[in-house]
C-alpha positions in Angstrom: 71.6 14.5 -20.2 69.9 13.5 -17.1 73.4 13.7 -15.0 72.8 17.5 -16.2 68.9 17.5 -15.6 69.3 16.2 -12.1 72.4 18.4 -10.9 70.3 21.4 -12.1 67.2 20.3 -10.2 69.3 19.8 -6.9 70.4 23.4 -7.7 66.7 24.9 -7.6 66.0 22.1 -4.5 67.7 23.4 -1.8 66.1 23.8 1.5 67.3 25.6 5.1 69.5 21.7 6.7 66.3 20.9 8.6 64.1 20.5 6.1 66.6 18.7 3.5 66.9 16.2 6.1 63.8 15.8 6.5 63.1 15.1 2.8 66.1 12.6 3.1 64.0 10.9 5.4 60.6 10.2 3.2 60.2 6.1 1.7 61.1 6.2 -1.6 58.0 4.8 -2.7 56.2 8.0 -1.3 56.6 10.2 -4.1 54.4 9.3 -6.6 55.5 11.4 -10.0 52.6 10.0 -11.7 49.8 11.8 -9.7 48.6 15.1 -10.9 50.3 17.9 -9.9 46.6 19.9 -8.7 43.8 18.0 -7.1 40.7 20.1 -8.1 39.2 21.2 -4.9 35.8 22.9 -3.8 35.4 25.6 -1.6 32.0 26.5 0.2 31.6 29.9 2.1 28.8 32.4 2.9 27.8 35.9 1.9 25.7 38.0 3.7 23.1 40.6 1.8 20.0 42.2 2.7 20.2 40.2 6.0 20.1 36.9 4.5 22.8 34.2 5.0 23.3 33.2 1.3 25.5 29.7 0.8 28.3 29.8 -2.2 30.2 27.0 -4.4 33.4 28.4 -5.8 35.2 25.5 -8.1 38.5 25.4 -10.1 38.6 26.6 -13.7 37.5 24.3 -16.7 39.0 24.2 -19.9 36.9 23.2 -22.7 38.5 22.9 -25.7 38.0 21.8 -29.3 37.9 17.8 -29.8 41.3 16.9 -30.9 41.4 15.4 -34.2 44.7 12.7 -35.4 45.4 12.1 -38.6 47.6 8.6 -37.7 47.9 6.3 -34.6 51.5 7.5 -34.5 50.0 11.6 -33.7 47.7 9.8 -31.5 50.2 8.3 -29.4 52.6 10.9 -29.7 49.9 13.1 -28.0 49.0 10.4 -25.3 53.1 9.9 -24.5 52.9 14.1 -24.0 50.2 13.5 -21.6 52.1 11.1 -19.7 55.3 13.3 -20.0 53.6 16.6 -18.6 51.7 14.3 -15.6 55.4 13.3 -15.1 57.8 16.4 -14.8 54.8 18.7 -14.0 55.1 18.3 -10.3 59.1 18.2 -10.4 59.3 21.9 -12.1 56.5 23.1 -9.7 58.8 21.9 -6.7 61.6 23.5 -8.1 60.0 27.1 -8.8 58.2 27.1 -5.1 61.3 26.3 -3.5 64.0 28.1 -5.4 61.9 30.9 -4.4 62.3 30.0 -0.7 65.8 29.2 -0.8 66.7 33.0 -2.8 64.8 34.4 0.5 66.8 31.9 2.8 70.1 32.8 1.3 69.2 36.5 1.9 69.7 35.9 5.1 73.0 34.4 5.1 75.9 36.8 6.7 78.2 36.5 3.5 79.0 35.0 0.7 81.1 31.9 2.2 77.9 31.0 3.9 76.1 31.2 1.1 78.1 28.8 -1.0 78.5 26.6 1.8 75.0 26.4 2.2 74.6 25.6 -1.1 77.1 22.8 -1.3 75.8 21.7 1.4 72.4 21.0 0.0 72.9 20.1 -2.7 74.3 16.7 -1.8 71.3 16.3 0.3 68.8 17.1 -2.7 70.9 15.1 -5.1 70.7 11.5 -2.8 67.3 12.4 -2.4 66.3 13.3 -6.0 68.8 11.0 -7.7 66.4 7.8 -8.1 63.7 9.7 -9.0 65.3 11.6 -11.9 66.7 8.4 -13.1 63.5 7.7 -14.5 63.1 10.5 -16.6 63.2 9.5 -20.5 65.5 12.0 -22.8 61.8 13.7 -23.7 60.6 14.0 -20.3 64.0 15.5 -19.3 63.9 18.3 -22.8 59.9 18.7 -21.4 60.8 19.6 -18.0 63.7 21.8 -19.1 60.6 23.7 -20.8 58.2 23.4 -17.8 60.6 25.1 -15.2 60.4 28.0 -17.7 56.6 27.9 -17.6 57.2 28.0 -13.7 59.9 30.5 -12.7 59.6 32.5 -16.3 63.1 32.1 -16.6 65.2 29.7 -18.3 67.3 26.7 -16.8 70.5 28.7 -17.8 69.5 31.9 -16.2 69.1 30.1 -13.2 71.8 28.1 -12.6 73.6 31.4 -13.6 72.3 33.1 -10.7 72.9 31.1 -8.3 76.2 29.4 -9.3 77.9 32.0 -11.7 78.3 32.0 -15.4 81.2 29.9 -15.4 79.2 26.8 -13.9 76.1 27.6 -16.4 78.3 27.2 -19.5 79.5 24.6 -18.3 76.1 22.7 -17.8 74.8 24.2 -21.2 77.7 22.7 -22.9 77.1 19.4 -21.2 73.9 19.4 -22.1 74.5 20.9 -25.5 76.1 17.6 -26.3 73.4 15.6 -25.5 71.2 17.7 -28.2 69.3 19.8 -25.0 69.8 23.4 -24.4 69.6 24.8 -21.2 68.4 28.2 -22.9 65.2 26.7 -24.2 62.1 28.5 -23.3 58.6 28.3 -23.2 56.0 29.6 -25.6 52.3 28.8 -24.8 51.1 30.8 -27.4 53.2 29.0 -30.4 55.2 25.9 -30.5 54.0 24.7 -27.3 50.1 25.7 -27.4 49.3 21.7 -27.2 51.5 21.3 -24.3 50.2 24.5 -22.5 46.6 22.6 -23.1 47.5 19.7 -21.5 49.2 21.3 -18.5 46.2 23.3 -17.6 43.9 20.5 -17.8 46.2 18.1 -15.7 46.5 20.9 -13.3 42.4 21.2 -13.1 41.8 17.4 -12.9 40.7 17.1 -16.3 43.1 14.6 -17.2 
């Protein structure tokens, strides 16, 4: 499962060679998955009306919701664990989405499609000695989580986008690996039902809140 999980993150990785070595370059120890993903910030401006300089404070959202209630320790751990999870993988699937999105444009500049796939080989050996200790710590829920959360991101599922930029043939393949470890590439994400606690948590970590 996470030989699966981390050859589909160095898929959605990839960078133009100068920045991938680059990232090969970075300590270890200075990329800390545990911080949260968005660091509330505060921005100050002016307006101007009726000829008066008028000062403004304009600050990230906050959620307030309902006090969570647990009927045993073992719901109230389960929820802290998800907490920990989503503080986790958050920042991974919001890498992913922001620079699959560059690499789609930097492969549209690519003459032809031999470039293209040696660009992406190339790569993705790069991303995967890069990423490789750091998705060694994922648990089997934190790797099923951010499956989910790369959804969340891109609005697309982990199969679709392997799929497009490696073919069907190479995104069976993965699903069926995964498959085996009881994952599916084809999950998706649904903040409205099944994951409405997880959707909570996420925008909260992203303001701060937790």
């Amino acid at each position: 499962m996470r030989y699966v999980l981390l050859v589909f993150i160095s898929l959605l990785l990839p960078r133009v060679p100068s920045q991938a070595a680059a990232l090969s370059q970075l300590p270890p120890d200075s990329l800390d998955v545990n911080s949260p993903t968005f660091v509330p910030t505060v921005r100050v401006g002016k307006v101007f009306e009726d000829g008066d300089s008028i000062q403004y404070m304009e600050m990230n959202n906050v959620y307030v919701y309902p006090p969570l209630t647990f009927s045993s320790k073992k719901q109230s751990r389960a929820y802290m664990r998800l907490v920990k999870n989503v503080k986790t993988v958050l920042p991974i699937a919001k890498e992913a989405n922001a620079i699959m999105m560059e690499t789609a444009e930097y492969l549209e500049t690519l003459p032809d499609k031999k470039a293209r796939e040696e660009h992406m080989k190339r790569v993705e050996q790069s991303i995967m000695k890069q990423y490789k200790p750091r998705m060694k710590k994922l648990t089997y829920s934190q790797g099923k989580l951010l499956i989910k959360l790369i959804y969340r991101e891109s609005h697309s599922s982990s199969y679709e986008l392997i799929q497009a930029f490696l073919g069907p043939m190479r995104a069976g393949f993965y699903q069926a690996f995964a498959w085996v470890f009881g994952a599916s590439l084809k999950k998706e994400y649904d903040p409205e039902g099944i994951d409405r606690l997880t959707e909570r948590v996420v925008l909260m970590v992203e303001a701060g809140q937790l």
